[in-house]
GUTITI-723616 format. One record per residue (C-alpha): x, y, z; residue in three letters. Coordinates in steps of 0.05 Angstrom, whole numbers, padded with zeros to 5 digits, always signed. Layout:
XYZALA/...
END
This chain:
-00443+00133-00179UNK/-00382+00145-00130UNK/-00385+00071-00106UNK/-00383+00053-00181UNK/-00327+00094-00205UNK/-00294+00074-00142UNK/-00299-00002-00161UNK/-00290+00010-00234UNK/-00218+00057-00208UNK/-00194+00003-00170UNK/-00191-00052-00219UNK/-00171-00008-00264UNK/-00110+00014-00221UNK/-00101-00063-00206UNK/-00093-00088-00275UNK/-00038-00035-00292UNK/+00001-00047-00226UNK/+00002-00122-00252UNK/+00018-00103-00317UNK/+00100-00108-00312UNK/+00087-00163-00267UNK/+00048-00217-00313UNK/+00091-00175-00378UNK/+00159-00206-00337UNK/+00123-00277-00312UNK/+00106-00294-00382UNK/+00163-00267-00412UNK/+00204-00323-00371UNK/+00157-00383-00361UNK/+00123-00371-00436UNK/+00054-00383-00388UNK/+00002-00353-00368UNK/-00004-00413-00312UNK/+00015-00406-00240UNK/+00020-00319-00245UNK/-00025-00318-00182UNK/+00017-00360-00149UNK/+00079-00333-00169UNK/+00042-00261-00139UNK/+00032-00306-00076UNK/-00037-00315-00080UNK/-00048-00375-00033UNK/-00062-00394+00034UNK/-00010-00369+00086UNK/+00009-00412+00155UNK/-00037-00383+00210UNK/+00025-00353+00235UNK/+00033-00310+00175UNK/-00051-00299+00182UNK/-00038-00275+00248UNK/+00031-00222+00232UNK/-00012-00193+00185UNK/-00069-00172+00233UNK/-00020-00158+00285UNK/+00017-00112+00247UNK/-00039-00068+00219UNK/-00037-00028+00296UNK/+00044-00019+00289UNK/+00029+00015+00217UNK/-00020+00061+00237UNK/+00014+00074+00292UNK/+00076+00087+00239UNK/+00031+00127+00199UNK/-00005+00175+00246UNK/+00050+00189+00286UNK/+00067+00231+00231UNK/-00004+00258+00218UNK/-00009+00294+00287UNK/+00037+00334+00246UNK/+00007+00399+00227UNK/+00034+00408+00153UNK/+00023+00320+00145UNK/-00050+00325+00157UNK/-00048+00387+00116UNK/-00026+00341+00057UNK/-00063+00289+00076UNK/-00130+00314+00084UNK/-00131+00369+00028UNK/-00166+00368-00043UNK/-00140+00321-00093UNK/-00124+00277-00047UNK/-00152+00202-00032UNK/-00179+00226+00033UNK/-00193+00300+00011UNK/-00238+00280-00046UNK/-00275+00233+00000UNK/-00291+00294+00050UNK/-00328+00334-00007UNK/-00384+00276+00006UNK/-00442+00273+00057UNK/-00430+00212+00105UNK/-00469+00149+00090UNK/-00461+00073+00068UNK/-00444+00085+00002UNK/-00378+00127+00027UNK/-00358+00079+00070UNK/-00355+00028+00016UNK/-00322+00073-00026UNK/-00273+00087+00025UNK/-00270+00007+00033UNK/-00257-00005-00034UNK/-00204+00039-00047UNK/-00166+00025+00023UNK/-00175-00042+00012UNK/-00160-00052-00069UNK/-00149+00009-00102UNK/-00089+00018-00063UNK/-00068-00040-00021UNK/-00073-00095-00059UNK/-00046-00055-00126UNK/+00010-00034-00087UNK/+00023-00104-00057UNK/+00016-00139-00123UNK/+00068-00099-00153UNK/+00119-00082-00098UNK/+00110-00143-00055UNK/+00087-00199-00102UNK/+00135-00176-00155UNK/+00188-00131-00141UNK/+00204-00156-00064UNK/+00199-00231-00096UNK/+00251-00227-00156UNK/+00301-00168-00116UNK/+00303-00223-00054UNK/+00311-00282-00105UNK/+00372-00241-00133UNK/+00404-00213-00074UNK/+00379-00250-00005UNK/+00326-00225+00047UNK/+00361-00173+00078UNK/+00388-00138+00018UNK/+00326-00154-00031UNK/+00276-00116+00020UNK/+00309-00059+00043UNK/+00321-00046-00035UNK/+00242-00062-00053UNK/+00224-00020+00009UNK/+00276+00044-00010UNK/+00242+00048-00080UNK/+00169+00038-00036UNK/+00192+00100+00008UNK/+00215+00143-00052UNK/+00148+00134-00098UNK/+00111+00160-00033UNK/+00159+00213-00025UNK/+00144+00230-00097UNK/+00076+00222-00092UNK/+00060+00281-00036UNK/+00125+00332-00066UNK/+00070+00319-00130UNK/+00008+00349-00086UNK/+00036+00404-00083UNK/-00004+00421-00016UNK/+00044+00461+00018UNK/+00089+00516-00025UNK/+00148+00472-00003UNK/+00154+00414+00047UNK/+00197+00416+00100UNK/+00257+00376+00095UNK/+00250+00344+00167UNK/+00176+00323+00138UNK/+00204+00294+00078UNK/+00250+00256+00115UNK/+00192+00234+00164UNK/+00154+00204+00107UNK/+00208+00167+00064UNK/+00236+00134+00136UNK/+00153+00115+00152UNK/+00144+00092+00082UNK/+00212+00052+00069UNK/+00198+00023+00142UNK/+00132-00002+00124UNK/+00149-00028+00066UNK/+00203-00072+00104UNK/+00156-00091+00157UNK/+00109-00120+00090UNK/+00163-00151+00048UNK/+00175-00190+00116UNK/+00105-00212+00127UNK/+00097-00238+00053UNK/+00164-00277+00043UNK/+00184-00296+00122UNK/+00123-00298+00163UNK/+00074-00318+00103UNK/+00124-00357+00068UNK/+00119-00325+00000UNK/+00033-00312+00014UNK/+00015-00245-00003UNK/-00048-00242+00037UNK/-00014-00224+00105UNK/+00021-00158+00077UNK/-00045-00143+00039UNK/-00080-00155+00099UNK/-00037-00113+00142UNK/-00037-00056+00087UNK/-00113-00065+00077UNK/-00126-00056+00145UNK/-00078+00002+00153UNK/-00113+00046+00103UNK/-00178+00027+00121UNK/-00163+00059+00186UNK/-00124+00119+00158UNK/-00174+00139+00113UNK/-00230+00140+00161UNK/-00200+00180+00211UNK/-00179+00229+00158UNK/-00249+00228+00130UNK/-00278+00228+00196UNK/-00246+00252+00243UNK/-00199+00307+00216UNK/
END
């Protein structure tokens, strides 16, 4: 049943981050032909292939540089949570494909589709590289920031940890944006690959390890 409602969760959450998306693209082109592409759903040069691997280490390392911070982990790791919720379950294949799944999907390539494939594409289209990303990844850094002030973890979080997670977010988000419209010229699979990968190994050592 988890693996299930996992599955069924992530396409769920997948569809609605593509809803403004394909709402937008047909609003302009009047077809449904060529969204995927538009997303950046093709093949990327091997050199984008490559970034994307290469720069799943440099976001964990973003990442958990942060979590060997005591009131991070705290958030991280506590109930309600991605990671929390998966910790209430006994260890076994059918967690690890959960955890998979929603690393990998639920939250990567949702995230991607929407902020990336959409948001990074038409903000750079409109106002160049430099100024397009670093607007796509401010927003990127301010959901998360909003997203753990909602967990309401902690009874308040520390400014300095607030800080540490909107400059971690917005910087990651930069370091994506790059990989989908420089080094995978416009491909989306490098930054979902480096996301993908990044989560995957976040949420295992939370589940595991922590």
């Amino acid at each position: 049943m988890l693996l299930f409602n996992t599955i069924l969760s992530s396409i769920i959450q997948i569809l609605i981050f593509s809803l403004v998306p394909i709402i937008f693209y047909l609003a302009r082109e009047k077809r449904i032909q060529g969204f995927f592409r538009y997303l950046g759903f093709f093949k990327p040069s091997s050199f984008g292939f490559q970034m994307g691997i290469m720069s799943a280490p440099l976001l964990v390392i973003i990442g958990f540089g942060a979590a060997l911070w005591p009131d991070f982990r705290e958030i991280l790791i506590s109930p309600g949570t991605v990671a929390g919720d998966f910790r209430e379950y006994s260890p076994g294949i059918i967690l690890v494909l959960s955890i998979f799944f929603t690393a990998v999907f639920k939250t990567a390539l949702a995230e991607e589709v929407f902020f990336r494939g959409f948001l990074a594409r038409e903000l750079i289209n409109r106002f160049g590289f430099a100024n397009g990303n670093a607007i796509q990844a401010f927003i990127f850094g301010m959901v998360h920031v909003i997203l753990f002030q909602y967990t309401q973890v902690l009874p308040e979080i520390p400014t300095l940890l607030t800080a540490a997670i909107f400059l971690g977010s917005t910087l990651a988000g930069y370091i994506m944006g790059y990989l989908q419209m420089l080094a995978g010229g416009g491909s989306i699979i490098p930054n979902w690959i480096a996301h993908g990968l990044t989560n995957l190994t976040a949420f295992l050592i939370l589940v595991f390890y922590f």
